[in-house]
C-alpha positions in Angstrom: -163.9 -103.0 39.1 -161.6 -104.5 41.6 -161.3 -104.1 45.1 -158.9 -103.2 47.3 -158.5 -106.4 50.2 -159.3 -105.1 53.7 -156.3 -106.8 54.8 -154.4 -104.5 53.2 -155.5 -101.7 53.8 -155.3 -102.2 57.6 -151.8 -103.3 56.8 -152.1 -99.4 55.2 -153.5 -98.1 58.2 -150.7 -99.7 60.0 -147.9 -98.2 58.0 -149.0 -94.8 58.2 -149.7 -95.3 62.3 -145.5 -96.1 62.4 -144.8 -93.9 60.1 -146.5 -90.6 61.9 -145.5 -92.0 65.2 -141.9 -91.8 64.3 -141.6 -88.9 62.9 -143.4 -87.3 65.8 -141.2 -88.2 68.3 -137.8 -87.9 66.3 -138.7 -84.0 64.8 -141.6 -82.5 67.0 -138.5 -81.4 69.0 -139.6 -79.9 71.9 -137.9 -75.9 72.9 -137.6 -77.4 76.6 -136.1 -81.1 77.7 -133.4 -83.3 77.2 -132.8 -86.1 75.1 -132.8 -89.5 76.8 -129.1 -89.9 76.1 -128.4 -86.8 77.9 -130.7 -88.3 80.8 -129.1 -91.3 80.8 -125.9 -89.7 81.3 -127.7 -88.0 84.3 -129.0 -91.3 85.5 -125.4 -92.9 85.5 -123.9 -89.4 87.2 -126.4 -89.7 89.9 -125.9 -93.5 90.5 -122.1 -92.1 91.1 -123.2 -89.9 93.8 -125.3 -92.2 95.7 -122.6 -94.7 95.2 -119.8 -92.4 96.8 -121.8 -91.1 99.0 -122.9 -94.8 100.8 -126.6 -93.6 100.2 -129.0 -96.5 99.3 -131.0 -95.5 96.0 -134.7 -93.8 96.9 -136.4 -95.1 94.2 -135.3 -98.4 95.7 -136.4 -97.7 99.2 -139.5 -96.4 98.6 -140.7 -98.9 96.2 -139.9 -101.6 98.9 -142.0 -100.1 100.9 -144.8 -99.3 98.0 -144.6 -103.2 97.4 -145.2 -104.2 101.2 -148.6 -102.2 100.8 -150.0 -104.4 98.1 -151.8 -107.3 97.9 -149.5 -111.0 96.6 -151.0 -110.2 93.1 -150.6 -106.6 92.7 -147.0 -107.3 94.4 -145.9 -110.3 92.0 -147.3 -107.5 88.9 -145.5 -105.0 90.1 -142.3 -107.3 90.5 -142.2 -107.6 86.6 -138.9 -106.7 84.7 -140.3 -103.5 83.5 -142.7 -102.7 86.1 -140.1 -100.5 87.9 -139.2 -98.5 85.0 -143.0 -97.8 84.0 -143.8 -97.0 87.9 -140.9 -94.2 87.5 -142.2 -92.9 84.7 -145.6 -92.7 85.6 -144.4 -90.6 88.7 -142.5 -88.4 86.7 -145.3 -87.8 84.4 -147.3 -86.0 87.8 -149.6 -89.6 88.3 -150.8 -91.3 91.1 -152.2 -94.8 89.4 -150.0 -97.2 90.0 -148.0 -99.4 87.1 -150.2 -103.0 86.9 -153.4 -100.7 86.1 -151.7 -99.2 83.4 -150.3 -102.9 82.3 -153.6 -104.1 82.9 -155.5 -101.1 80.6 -152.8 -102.0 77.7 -154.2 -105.6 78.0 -157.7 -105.3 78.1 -157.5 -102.5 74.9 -155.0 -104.7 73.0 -157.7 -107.8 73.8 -160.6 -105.6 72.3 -158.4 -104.2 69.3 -157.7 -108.5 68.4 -161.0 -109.1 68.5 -162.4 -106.7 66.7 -159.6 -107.0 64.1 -160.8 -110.3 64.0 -164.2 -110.6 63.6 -163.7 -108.5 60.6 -160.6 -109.9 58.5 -160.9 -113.4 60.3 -156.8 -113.1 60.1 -155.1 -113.9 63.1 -151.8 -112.1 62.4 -153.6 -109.2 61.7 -155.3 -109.5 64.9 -151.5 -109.8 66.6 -149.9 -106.5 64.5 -153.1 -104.5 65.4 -153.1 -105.7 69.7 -149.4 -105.3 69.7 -150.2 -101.7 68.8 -152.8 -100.7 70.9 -150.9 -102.1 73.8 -148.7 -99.3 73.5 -151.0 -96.8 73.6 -151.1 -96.3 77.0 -147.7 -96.4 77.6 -147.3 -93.2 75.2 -149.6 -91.5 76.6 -147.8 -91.4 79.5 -144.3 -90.9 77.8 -146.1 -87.8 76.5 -147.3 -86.3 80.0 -143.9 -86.9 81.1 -141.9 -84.8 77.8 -144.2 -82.1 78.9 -144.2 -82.1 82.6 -140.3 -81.8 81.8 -140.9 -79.0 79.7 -143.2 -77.3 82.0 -140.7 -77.8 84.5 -137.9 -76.2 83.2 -140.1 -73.5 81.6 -140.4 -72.2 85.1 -137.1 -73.0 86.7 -136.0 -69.4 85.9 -138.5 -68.0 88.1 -138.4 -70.1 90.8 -134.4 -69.3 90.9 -134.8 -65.7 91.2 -137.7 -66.2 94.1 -134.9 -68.1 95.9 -132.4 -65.6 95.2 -134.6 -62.8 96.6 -135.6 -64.9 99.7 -131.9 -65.9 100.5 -131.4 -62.1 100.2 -134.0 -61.7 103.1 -132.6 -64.0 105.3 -134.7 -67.2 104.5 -132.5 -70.3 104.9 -132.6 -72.4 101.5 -135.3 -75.2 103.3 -137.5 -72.1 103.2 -136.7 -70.8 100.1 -138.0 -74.0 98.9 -141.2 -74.1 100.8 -141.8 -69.8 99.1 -140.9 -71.5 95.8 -144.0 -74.1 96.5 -146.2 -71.3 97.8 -146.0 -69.0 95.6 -145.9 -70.9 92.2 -147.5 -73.5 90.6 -147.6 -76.5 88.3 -144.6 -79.1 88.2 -142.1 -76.3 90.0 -144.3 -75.8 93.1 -145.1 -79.6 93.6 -141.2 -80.6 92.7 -140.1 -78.3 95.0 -142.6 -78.9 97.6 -141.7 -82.5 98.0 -137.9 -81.3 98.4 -139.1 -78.9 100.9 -141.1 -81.9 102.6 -137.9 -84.6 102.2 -135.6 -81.9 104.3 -138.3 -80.9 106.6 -139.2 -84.7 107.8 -135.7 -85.2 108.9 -133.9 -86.2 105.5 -130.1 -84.0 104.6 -130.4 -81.6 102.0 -127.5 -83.8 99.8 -130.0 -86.4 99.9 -133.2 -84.3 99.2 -131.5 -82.6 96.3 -130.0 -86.4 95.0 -134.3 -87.0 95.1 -135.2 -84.4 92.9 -132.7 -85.2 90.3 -134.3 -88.5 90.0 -137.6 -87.4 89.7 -137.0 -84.6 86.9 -133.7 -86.1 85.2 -132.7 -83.0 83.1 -129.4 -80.9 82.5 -130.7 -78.0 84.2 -131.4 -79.5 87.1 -128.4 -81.6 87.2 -126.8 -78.1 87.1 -128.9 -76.6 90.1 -128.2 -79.6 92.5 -124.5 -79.7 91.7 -124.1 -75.7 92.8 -126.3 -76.6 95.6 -124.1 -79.5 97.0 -120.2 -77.7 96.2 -122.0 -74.2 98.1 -122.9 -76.2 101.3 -119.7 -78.7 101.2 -116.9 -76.0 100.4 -119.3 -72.5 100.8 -119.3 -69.5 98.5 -122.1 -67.2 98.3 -125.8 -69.0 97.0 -127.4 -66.3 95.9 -124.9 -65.6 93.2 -124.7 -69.1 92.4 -128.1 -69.1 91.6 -128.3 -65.6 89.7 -125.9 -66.9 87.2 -127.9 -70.3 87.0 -130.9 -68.4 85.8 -128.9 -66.3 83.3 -127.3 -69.5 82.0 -130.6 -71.6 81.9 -132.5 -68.7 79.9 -129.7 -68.1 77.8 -129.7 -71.8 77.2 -133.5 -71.7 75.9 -133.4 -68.9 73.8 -130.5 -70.1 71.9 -133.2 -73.5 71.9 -135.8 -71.2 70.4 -133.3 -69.8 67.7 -132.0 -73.7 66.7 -136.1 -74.9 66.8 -137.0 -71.4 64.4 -133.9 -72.3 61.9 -134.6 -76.4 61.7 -138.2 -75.2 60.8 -137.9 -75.8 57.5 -136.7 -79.0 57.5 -138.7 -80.7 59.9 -142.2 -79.3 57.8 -139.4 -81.0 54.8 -139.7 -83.8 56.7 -143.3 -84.4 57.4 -143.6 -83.9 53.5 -141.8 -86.4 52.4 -143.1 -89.0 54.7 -146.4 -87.9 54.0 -146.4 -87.6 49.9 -146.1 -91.7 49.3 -149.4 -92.3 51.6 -151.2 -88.9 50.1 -150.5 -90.4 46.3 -151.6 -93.5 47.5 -154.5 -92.6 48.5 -155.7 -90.7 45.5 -154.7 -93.9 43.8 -157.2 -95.6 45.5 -160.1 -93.4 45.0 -158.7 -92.4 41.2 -157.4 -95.8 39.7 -159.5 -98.0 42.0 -158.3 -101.0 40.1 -154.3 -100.1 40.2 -154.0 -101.1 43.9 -155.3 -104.2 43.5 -153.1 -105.4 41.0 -150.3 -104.1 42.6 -150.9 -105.7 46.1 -152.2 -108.9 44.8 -149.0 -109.4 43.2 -146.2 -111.3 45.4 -143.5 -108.7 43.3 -145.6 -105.7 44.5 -146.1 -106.9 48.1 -142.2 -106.8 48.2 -141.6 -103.7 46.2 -144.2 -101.8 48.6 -142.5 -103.5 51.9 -139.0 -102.6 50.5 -140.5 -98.9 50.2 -141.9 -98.9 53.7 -138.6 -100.3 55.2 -136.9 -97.3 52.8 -138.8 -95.0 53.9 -138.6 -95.6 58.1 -134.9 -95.8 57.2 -135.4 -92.4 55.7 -137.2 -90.7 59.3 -134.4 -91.9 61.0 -131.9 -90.1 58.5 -133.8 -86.9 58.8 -134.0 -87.1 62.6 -130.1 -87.5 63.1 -129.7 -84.5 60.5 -131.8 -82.2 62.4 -132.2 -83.7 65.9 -131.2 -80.7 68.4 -128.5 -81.8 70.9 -128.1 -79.2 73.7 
């Protein structure tokens, strides 16, 4: 009775590890958030308004004087290409490790991954496909916390509006209205709106403090709230009816997110389905017909004809994904 080679079955393992991982970020489409084309159309706005306004960028200035604090090693790590980029997003995702211990964790579980892969296959490219993956790891993790920081963010936007509104209708100047938004609720809301608070109340303009929390949570709604913010104080208007009709929009704007999520239901469970029959049949291949796979895979035809399917297949999620990817 033949055997299936370990080799390929990691090489299995492998497929179905891309496979899931693509099809979970391109169809567990979240109810809250933006897509990263909408937030780099939010990145290149705001890089318009720092511009016009002769404002240096605050990610810029801070992380100059983040850098100054560390020792010539941690500085010369953190001074790598994409250092910058995974230091913002580790921020965004509500963390307070800093980047080269999140490069340096990626390493040191990539190293342990190799060596494990290859004290047990003794194949060094193996080794390579299976650290270049664990690497990663990591860095998803953190991608994730960030997707739902956003979401939780937005989730409770709403509120936080109509506490503003109702404290602006008392008399509380908007740097206060902040500071009873931070009191009064919690998770992402209170602490994003607390640090505004903070930016205005240590001597920074509101323009400026508004500009910082669009970079920190780059989404459409806030995009929105900072925009009515800056026309009300530049050319006036009444803020509190701003802001009511902000809330109205932005919960408008998620139930009509619920209703698209409930009717592409069906075809993101058609989705995982598809994806998932190939490995399913596979498997019971294996444990039915143990000497099929083996034939096939020892073949150089079937090595092709199952990498052609793989490559057919990832072409396949991304298909699916543009069909049913929500664009609000």
């Amino acid at each position: 009775m033949g055997q299936i080679p370990s080799e390929f079955f990691l090489v299995f393992l492998g497929m179905v590890f891309v496979a899931v991982f693509l099809l979970s970020q391109g169809l567990v489409i979240p109810v809250f958030g933006e897509a990263s084309k909408v937030r780099k159309r939010i990145r290149a706005r705001l890089g318009l308004l720092e511009h016009a306004s002769n404002l240096p960028n605050m990610q810029t200035v801070l992380r100059q004087k983040y850098l100054k604090r560390l020792s010539p090693l941690e500085a010369s790590l953190e001074q790598l290409p994409f250092m910058e980029w995974l230091a913002q997003m580790i921020e965004q995702a509500g963390h307070a490790y800093r980047a080269y211990r999140v490069l340096c964790l990626g390493l040191v579980l990539a190293v342990a991954a190799a060596a494990g892969a290859w004290f047990l296959l003794k194949l060094w490219w193996v080794a390579l496909i299976v650290a270049a993956m664990v690497f990663w790891i990591p860095v998803i993790k953190i991608a994730s916390d960030r997707n739902a920081r956003f979401a939780a963010f937005e989730e409770g936007l709403p509120d936080a509006l109509d506490a503003m509104c109702r404290a602006l209708r008392a008399g509380h100047p908007f740097n206060e209205t902040l500071r009873l938004v931070a009191e009064e609720h919690k998770g992402p809301v209170a602490h994003e709106f607390g640090l505004t608070f903070a930016d205005i109340n240590y001597g920074n303009d509101v323009r400026r403090a508004m500009l910082g929390l669009l970079e920190r949570m780059p989404s459409m709604t806030v995009m929105m709230l900072v925009t009515s913010v800056l026309i009300q104080r530049e050319s006036g208007g009444n803020l509190t009816e701003v802001l009511e009709r902000l809330s109205s929009l932005i919960r408008g704007r998620f139930r009509f997110q619920r209703k698209v999520k409930t009717l592409s239901a069906e075809g993101r469970m058609s989705a995982w389905v598809l994806v998932a029959i190939p490995f399913v049949l596979c498997a019971v291949m294996m444990i039915s017909s143990p000497t099929y796979m083996p034939m096939l895979l020892k073949e150089p035809i079937g090595q092709k004809l199952g990498m052609a399917a793989f490559v057919a297949m990832i072409v396949g999620i991304f298909w699916i994904r543009r069909i049913i990817r929500i664009q609000v």
